[in-house]
C-alpha positions in Angstrom: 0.0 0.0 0.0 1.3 3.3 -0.8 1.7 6.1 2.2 0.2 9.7 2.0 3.4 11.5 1.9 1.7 14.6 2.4 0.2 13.4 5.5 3.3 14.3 8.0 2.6 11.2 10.2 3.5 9.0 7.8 7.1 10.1 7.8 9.4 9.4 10.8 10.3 13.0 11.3 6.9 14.2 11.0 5.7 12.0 13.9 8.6 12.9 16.0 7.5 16.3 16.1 3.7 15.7 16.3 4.0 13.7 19.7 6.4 16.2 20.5 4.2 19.5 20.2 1.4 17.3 21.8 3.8 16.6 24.6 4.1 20.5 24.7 0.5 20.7 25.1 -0.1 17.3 27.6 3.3 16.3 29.1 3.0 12.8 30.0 2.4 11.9 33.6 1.8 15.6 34.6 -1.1 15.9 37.0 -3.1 19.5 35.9 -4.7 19.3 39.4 -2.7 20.3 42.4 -4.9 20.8 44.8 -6.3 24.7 45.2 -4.4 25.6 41.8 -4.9 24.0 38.1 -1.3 23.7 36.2 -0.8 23.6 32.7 1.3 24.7 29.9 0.4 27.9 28.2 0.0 26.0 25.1 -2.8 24.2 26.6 -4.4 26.8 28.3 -4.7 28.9 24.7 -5.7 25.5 23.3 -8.6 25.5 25.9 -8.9 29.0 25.6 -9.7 28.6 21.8 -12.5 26.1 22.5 -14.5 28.9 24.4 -16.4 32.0 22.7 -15.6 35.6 22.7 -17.5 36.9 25.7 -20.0 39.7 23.8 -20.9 42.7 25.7 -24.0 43.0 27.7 -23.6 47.0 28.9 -20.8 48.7 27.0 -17.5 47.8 28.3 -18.8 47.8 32.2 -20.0 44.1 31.4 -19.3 41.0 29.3 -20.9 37.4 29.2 -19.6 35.0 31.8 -19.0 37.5 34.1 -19.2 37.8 37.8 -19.8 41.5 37.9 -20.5 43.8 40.5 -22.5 47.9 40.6 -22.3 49.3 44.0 -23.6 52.6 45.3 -24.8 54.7 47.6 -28.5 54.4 48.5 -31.0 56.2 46.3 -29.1 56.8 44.1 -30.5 54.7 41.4 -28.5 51.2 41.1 -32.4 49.2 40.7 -33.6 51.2 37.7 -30.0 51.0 36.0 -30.2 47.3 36.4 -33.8 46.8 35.4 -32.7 48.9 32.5 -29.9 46.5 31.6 -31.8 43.5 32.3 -34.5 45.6 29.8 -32.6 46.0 27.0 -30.7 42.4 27.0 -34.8 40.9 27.3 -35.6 42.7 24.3 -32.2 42.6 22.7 -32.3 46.3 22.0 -29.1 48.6 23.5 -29.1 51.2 25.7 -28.1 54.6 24.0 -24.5 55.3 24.5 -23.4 51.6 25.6 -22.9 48.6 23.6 -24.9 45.4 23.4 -23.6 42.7 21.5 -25.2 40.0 23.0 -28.3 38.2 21.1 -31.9 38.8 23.1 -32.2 35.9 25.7 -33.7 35.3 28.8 -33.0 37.0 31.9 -33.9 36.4 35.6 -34.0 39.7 37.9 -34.2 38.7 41.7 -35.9 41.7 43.2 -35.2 41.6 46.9 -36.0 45.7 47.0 -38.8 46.3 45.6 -42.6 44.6 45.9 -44.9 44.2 43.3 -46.8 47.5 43.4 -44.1 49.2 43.8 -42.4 48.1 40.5 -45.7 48.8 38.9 -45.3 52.3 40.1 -41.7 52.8 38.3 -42.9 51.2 35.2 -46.5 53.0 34.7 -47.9 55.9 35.0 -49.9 56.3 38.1 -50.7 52.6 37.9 -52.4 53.2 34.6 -50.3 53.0 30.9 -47.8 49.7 32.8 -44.5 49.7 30.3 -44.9 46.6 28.4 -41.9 44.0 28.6 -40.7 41.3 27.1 -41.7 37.6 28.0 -37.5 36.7 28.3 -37.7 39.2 31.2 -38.5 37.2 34.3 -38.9 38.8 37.6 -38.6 37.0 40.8 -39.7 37.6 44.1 -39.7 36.2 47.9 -42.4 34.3 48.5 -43.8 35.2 52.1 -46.1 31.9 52.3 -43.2 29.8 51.4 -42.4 26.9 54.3 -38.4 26.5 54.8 -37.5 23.1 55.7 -36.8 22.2 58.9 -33.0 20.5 57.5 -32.3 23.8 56.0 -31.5 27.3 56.9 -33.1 30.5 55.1 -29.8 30.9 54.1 -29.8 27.3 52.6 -32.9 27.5 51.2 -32.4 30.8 49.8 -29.6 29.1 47.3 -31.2 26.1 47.1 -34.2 28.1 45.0 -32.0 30.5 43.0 -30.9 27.5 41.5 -33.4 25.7 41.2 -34.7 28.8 39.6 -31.8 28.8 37.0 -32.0 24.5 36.2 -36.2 25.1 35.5 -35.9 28.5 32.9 -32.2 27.8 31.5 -31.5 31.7 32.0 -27.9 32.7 31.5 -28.1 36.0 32.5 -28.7 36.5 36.4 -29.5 40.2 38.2 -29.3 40.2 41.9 -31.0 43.0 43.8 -29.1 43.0 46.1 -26.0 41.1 47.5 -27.0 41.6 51.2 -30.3 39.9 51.0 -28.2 36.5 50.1 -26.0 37.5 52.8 -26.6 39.9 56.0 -23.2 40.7 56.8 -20.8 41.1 53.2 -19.3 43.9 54.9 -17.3 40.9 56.9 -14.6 39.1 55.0 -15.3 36.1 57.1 -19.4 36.6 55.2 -18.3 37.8 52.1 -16.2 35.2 50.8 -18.5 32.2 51.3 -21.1 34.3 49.3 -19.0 35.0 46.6 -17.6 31.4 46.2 -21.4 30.0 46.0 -21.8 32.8 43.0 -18.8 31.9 41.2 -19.5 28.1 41.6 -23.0 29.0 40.0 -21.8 31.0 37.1 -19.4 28.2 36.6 -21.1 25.1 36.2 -24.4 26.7 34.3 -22.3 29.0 32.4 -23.6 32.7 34.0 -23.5 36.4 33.7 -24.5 37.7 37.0 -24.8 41.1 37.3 -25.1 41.3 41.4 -25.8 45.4 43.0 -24.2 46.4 46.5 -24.0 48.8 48.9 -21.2 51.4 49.8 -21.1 52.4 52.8 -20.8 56.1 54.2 -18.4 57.8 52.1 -16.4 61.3 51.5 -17.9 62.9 48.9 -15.3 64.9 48.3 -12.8 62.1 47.1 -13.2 59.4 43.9 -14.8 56.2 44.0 -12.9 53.3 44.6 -12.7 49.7 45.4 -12.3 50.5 48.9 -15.9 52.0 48.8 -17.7 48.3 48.3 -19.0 46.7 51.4 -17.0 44.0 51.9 -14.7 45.5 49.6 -11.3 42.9 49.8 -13.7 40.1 49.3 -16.3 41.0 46.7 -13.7 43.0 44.4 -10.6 40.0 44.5 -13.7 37.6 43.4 -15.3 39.2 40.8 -14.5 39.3 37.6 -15.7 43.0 36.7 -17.1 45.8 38.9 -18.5 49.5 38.1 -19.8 52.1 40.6 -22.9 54.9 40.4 -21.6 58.1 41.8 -23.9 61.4 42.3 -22.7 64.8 41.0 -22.4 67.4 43.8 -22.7 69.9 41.6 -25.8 68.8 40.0 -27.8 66.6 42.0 -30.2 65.2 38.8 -26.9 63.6 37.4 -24.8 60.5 38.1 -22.0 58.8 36.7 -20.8 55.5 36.2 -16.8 54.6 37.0 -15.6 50.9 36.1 -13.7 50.0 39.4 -12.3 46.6 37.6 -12.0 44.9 34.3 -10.7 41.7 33.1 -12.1 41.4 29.4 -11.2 45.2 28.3 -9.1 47.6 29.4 -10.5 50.7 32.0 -12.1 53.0 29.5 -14.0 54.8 31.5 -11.7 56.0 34.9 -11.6 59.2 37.1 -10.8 61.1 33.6 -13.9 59.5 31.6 -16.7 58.7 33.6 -20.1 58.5 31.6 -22.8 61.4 32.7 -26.1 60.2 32.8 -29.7 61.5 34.4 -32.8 59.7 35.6 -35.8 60.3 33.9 -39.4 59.1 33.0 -40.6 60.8 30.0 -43.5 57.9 29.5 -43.7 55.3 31.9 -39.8 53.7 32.1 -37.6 55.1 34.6 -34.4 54.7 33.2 -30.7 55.9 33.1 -30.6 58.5 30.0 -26.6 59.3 28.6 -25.7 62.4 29.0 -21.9 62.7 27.8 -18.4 62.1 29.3 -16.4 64.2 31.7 -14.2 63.8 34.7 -14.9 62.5 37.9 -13.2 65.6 39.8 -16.3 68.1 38.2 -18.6 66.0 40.5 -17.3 65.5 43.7 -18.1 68.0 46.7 -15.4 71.1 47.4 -15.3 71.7 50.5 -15.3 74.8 51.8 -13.8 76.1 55.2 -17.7 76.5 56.5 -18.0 72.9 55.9 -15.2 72.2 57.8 -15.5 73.6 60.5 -19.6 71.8 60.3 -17.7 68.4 60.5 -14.7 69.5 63.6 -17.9 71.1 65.3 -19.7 67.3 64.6 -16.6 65.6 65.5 -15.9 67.0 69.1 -19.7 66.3 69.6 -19.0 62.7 68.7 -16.0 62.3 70.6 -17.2 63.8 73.6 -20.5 60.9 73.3 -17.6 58.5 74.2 -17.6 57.4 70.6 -14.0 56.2 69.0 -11.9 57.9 66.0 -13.1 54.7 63.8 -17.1 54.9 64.9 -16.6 58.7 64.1 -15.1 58.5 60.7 -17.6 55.1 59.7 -20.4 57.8 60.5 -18.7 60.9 59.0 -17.8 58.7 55.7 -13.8 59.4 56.2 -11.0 57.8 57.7 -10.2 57.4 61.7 -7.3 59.0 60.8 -8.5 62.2 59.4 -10.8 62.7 62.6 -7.6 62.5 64.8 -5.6 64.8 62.2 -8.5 67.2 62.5 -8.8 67.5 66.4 -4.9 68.4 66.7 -5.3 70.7 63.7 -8.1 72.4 66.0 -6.9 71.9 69.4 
């Protein structure tokens, strides 16, 4: 029988080098797993890495498919409507103005642990009357007050037991949580945060997830830039997830916010202190939603203090201290650090 000379395996050489770039890619007798970390070659990871798809955006370049992503903010300051918004506009497959969608229209589940029923109605109507009409791939899910917990489980338990439950029945890929602290009461822990987060990225693992999940910030300076130190829970919830942007209010025009990405892993940070994207709520019908302004830089929106202010929060300070309270209690109910309260008091005496 005659040999395919083309083929490259029929030739001695050829097959030397075939079972050697395969060694490359599978050494033999190398174990990948070593216990908490995976080992492999970087030829196989790019190998794997070929076999998976471009994750397509799902808001602009805040947040990509397959990603563990997080929006925090202060409260009231809109971080429900932008992520009914988002969860909107991926439903009906239509993008918001201003930010990118290159996902294809699919299936979402919002878990709404904020708002009821009627008062969703109220944001997506007008006065009850005129309801905004959505899209069947939005699903909205709520607590059920009459459910019965098992007496084997925890809430806790429970709780995750039904959100994925909830994911196996619809097939959804895209997950909104609203909000992180209803999963878990104390994220501002490290010790709470971390479980919480784990149980999240498991999820978005083995179904194959986009999880866009809102938090809280705790009391902040207004005067100073968002950052990762400004998430609840912040060492915890940042170092586990894959993607994280912030909603910060203008001080010099309180209709206006803007949105800061606090971490990236599938782009690079387009929108930092020196492009933050301006937007303002409105309702012009009956869907409140986040409406794009323009771009501009972070610094034009935070608070300048003035020497009447400060002498306000020394004045707040001494009555504070004097309450018995600590330099830390003071500055976690001021919004600045334990160390600027002390600087402050032997600035003033």
């Amino acid at each position: 029988m005659n040999k395919d000379k083309s083929n490259p395996l029929n030739d001695a050489e050829g097959l030397k080098k075939a079972i050697e770039q395969a060694a490359l890619i599978h050494p033999v007798g190398f174990e990948e797993s070593k216990g908490l970390f995976t080992v492999k070659t970087a030829n196989r990871w790019i190998e794997q890495a070929k076999t998976r798809p471009i994750p397509k955006m799902l808001f602009g370049e805040f947040w990509f498919e397959n990603e563990l992503c997080i929006l925090f903010a202060d409260t009231n300051l809109g971080k429900s409507i932008l992520a009914v918004q988002i969860g909107n506009s991926i439903s009906k497959g239509e993008q918001i103005r201003g930010f990118k969608l290159e996902a294809v229209k699919q299936q979402i589940l919002y878990f709404d642990f904020e708002l009821g029923e009627k008062q969703f109605q109220n944001r997506y109507s007008i006065d009850f009357e005129n309801d905004y009409e959505w899209d069947d791939n939005f699903l909205r899910v709520e607590i059920d007050p009459d459910a019965e917990i098992p007496e084997t489980q925890s809430f806790e338990n429970y709780l995750n037991h039904s959100l994925e439950r909830s994911i196996q029945e619809t097939g959804a890929k895209v997950l909104i949580i609203d909000n992180l602290t209803y999963l878990r009461n104390e994220t501002e822990k490290a010790k709470d945060a971390l479980p919480l987060m784990k149980h999240l990225k498991a999820l978005k693992n083995k179904y194959g997830l986009s999880i866009l999940a809102l938090a809280h910030t705790p009391k902040r300076d207004l005067s100073k830039p968002i950052t990762r130190n400004d998430l609840q829970g912040s060492k915890m919830l940042i170092n586990f997830c894959d993607s994280s942007f912030a909603i910060g209010e203008s001080q010099t025009d309180k209709s206006l916010r803007y949105l800061k990405q606090i971490k990236q892993r599938n782009t690079e940070q387009i929108y930092d202190a020196e492009n933050v994207c301006i937007c303002q709520i409105d309702k012009p019908h009956n869907f409140l939603h986040f409406e794009f302004v323009n771009f501009g830089t972070e610094q034009e929106h935070l608070k300048q203090y003035t020497e009447q202010d400060k002498a306000i929060q020394i004045e707040r300070i001494v009555e504070l201290r004097d309450q018995g309270k600590s330099f830390r209690e003071i500055g976690a109910e001021l919004g600045c650090s334990h160390m600027k309260v002390s600087r402050l008091l032997k600035e003033n005496g």
